[in-house]
N, C-alpha and C positions, 0 to 999 in steps of 0.2 A: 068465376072460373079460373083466374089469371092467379087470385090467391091463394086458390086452391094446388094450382098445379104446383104452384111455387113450392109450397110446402111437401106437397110430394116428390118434389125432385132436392130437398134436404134432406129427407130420408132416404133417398138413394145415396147422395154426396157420403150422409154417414156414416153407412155399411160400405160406401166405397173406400173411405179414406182408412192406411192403416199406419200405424208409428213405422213398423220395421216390414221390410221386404224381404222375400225368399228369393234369390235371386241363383238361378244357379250357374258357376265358373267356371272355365276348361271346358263349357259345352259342347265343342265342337273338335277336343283335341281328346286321345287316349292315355290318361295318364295312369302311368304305372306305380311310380312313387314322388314322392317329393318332399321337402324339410319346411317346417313350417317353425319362426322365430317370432317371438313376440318381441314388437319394437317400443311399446308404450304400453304401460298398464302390467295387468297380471290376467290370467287366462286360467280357469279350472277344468284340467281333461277326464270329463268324463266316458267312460268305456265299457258299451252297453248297461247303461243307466247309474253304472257305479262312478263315485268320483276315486280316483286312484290317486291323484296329483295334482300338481298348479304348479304352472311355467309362471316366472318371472321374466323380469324387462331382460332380457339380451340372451334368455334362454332359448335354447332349440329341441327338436324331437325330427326325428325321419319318420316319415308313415309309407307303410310299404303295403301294395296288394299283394295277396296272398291268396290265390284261385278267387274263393266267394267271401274271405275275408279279409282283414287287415293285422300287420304284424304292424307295433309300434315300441319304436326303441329310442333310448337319448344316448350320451356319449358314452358312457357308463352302464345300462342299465336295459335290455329287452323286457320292456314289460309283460307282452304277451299278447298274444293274437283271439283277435275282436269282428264282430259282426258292426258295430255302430259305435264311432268316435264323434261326441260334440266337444269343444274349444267354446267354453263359454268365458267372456269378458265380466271381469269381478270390479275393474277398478271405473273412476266416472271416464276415462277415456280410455278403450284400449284400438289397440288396430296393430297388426301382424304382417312379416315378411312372410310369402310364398315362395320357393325358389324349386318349380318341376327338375327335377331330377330323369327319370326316363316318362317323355322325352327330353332333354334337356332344351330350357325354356331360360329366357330373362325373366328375373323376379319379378313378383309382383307387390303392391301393398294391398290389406282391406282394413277396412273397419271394423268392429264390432263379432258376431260370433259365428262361428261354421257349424255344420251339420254334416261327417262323414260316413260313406257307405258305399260299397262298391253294386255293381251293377252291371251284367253283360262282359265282365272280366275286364271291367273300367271301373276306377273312380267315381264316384255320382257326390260333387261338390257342392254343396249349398252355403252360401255368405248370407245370413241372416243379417241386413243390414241396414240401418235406420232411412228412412226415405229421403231425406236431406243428404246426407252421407255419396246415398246413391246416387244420385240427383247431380251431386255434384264432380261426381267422378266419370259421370256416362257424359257431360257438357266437356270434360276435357276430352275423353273420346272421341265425341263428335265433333266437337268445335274447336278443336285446336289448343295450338299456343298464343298465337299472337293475335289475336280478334282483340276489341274493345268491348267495355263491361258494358255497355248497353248491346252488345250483341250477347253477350254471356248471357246476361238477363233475362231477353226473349229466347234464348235457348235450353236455361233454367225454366220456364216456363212449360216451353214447351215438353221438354222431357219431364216433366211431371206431371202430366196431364195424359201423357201416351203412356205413363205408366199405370196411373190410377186406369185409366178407361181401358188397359188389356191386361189387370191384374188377374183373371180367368183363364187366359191363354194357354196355361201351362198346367193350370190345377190338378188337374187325374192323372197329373205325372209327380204331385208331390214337392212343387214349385210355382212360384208366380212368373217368372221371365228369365229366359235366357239371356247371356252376356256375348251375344254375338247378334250380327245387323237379321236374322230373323226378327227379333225384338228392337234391341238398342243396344249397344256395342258399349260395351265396360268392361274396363280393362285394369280397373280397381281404385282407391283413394286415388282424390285431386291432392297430389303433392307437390305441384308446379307454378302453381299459379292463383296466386290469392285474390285478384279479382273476378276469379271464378267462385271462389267459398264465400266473397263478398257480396255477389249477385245470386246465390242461392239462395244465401242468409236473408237478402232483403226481400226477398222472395217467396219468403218460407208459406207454403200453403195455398198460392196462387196458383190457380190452374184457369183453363180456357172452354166456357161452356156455348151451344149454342141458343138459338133463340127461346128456345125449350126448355133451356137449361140443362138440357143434359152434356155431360162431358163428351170434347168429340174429338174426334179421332185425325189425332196432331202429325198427320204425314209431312214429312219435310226430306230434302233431296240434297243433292251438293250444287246443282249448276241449270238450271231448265232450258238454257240456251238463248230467253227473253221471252218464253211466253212459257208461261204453267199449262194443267191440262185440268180438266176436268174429272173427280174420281172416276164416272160412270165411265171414261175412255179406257182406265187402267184394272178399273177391277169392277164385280158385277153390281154393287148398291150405290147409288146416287146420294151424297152429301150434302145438303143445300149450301155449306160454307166452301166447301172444295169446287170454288167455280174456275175457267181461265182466264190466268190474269196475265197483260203483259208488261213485261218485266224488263226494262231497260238497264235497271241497274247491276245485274249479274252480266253485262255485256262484256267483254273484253276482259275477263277473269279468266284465273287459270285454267279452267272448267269449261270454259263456254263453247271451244270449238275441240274438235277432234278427227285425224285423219286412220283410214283402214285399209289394206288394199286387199284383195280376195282373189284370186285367180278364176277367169272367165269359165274356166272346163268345172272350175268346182265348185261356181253358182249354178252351173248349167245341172249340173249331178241333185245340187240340193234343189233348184226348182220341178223337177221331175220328180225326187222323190215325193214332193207336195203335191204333186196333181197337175205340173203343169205340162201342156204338149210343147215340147219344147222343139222335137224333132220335124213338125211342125211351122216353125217359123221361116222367116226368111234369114238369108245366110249375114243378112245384116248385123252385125254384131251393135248394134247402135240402139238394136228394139229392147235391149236390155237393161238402156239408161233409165234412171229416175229421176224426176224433179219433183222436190220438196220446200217452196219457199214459203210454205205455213203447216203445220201438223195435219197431216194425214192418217187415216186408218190403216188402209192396205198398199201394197206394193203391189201392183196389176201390170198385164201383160194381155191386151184383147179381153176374152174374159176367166181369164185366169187368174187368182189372185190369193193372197197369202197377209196374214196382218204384220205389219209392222213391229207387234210388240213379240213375236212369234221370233221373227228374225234376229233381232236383236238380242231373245234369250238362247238363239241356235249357234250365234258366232261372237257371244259374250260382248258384245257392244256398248258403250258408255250410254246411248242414247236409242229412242227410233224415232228421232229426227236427224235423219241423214238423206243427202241426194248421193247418184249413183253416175259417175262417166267413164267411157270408158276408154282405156289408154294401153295398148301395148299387149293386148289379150289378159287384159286386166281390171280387175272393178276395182275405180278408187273410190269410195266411200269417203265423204265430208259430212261430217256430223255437227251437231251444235247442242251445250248443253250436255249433263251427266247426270242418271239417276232416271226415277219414273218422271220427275217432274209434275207429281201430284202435292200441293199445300206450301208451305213454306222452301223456297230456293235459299240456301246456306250463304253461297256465295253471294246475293240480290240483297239478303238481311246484312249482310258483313260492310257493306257499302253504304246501304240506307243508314248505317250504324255511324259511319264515317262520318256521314254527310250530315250527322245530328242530328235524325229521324230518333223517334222516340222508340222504344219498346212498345209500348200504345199502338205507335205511329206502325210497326213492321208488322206486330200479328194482323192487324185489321188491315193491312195492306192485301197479308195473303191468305187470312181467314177471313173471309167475308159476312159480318154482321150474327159478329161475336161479341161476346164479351169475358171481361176477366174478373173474376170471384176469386173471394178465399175462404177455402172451405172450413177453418175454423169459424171464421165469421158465421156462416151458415148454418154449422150444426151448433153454435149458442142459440139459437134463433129455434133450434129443433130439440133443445136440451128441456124436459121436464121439469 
């Protein structure tokens, strides 16, 4: 039975895994126009399926929306306005400057080829971009500059693993993942930091599957505060790897505490509008305090009560782990810990990293009774 499954969850692995990602850019921003430069390579612009051109290294073009379609011009030359523009990469390396024009945006780099087309009187951007490429550009997003390569490495990991196991996410929109923290935050080529391309590279194809082998779903936070949570606390399906873990080592990071202050009248206003009798109470202002010295569900009042994770997305809160005292006709909130605090702590791995804990040694810290494959390995093993 055990050999059995095996080989059935290699056939998953294989239609899981793919070379290049759809990945779509400016998700979250309206872009009107912008100049796109090819910094490496050669690029061939095709325009609605016709190829009309090819940018070379240090060339440029403007791409402008135009109602439902697109005008594209170079210094010289309006070519003519177009429903669908790809930038297809000719040479073995290419990778392109972006520089938003309205709105006006810091440039960006990518890799490899786009797919443009407007939508909703926006931009609809696709970076068609090798999984490694991406991989290593969403670890500089997320992890920084100054981490050490064994933290890059479990974070290489990890982002390849929440890539493959949410590459559906997006599909009936004509994409595999968004480039904003919906998905995972990329913000384009790793130009910064070469022990980051160096902990990809040794990385190439490692992802984190659970007992089943199926790939699983690689949540990771900036700061828990010292203890992680359980998925089933944060979201509705229970993960057997996403258990609570506590976590000393994110302690006393720049993350780990945080203070709020909230005016007394206008918790009183949000408690009421939840259902609580607030009018009710005694004129005690003190019945308002909370204490929090281990993860709680709700914030209660008699029996009135309200969850934590509720609150926390009502006054954009780092955490909901926070206690509540109150000072001057005022809630000062102390918190501890940033993010859901479900799987991997950012800042916990960043220290364990320090401290000469292995990559091994960080994911099985905070995934519990996993392990680490690589799916090429796998689907030789499922190759005919």
């Amino acid at each position: 039975m055990r050999i059995f499954l095996f080989f059935v969850c290699l056939f998953v692995f294989n239609n899981l895994f793919a070379q290049c990602l759809k990945i779509k850019i400016f998700s979250d921003i309206n872009v009107k126009s912008f100049v796109f430069a090819t910094v490496m390579g050669k690029y061939n612009i095709f325009c609605d399926t016709t190829l009309i051109a090819t940018l070379n290294k240090n060339e440029a073009i403007k791409i402008i929306q135009n109602g439902d379609s697109i005008d594209l011009i170079s210094l010289n030359k309006k070519f003519g306005t177009f429903k669908n523009i790809n930038l297809t990469g000719i040479s073995d390396i290419n990778y392109a400057k972006v520089k938003c024009v309205i709105p006006s945006l810091v440039q960006r780099f990518y890799d490899d080829d786009f797919i443009i087309s407007v939508l909703n009187q926006s931009f609809f951007i696709i970076n068609d971009v090798d999984i490694e490429k991406y991989v290593a550009g969403v670890v500089e997003s997320e992890g920084g500059q100054k981490s050490g390569i064994e933290y890059y490495t479990t974070q290489a990991i990890i982002c390849r693993t929440y890539a493959l196991e949410n590459l559906t996410r997006h599909i009936s929109e004509g994409f595999y993942l968004c480039d904003d923290v919906h998905c995972q935050t990329y913000k384009g080529k790793n130009l910064n930091n070469f022990d980051i391309t160096v902990a990809t590279n040794n990385t190439s194809g490692l992802v984190i599957v659970d007992s089943t082998l199926n790939l699983i779903t690689a949540a990771f936070h900036s700061n828990c505060g010292g203890q992680t949570v359980g998925s089933e606390d944060v979201w509705l399906n229970t993960k057997s790897y996403l258990k609570p873990v506590t976590d000393t080592f994110c302690l006393n990071q720049r993350n780990s505490t945080w203070e709020k202050t909230i005016p007394l009248e206008k918790w009183k206003q949000y408690l009421q509008m939840n259902g609580f009798l607030v009018n009710n109470y005694s004129n005690d202002t003190n019945i308002f305090a909370f204490s929090q010295p281990y993860r709680k569900t709700y914030y209660k009042i008699f029996s009135d009560s309200i969850s934590l994770k509720k609150i926390r997305l009502d006054f954009n809160l780092k955490s909901a782990w926070f206690s509540i005292s109150i000072e001057n006709n005022n809630l000062l909130l102390k918190g501890r810990g940033y993010g859901h605090a479900v799987g991997l702590c950012q800042e916990g791995a960043m220290q364990m990293a320090k401290l000469n804990y292995s990559y091994i040694d960080i994911i099985k810290f905070y995934y519990k009774n996993t392990y680490i494959v690589n799916i090429n390995t796998l689907n030789f093993f499922n190759a005919p």
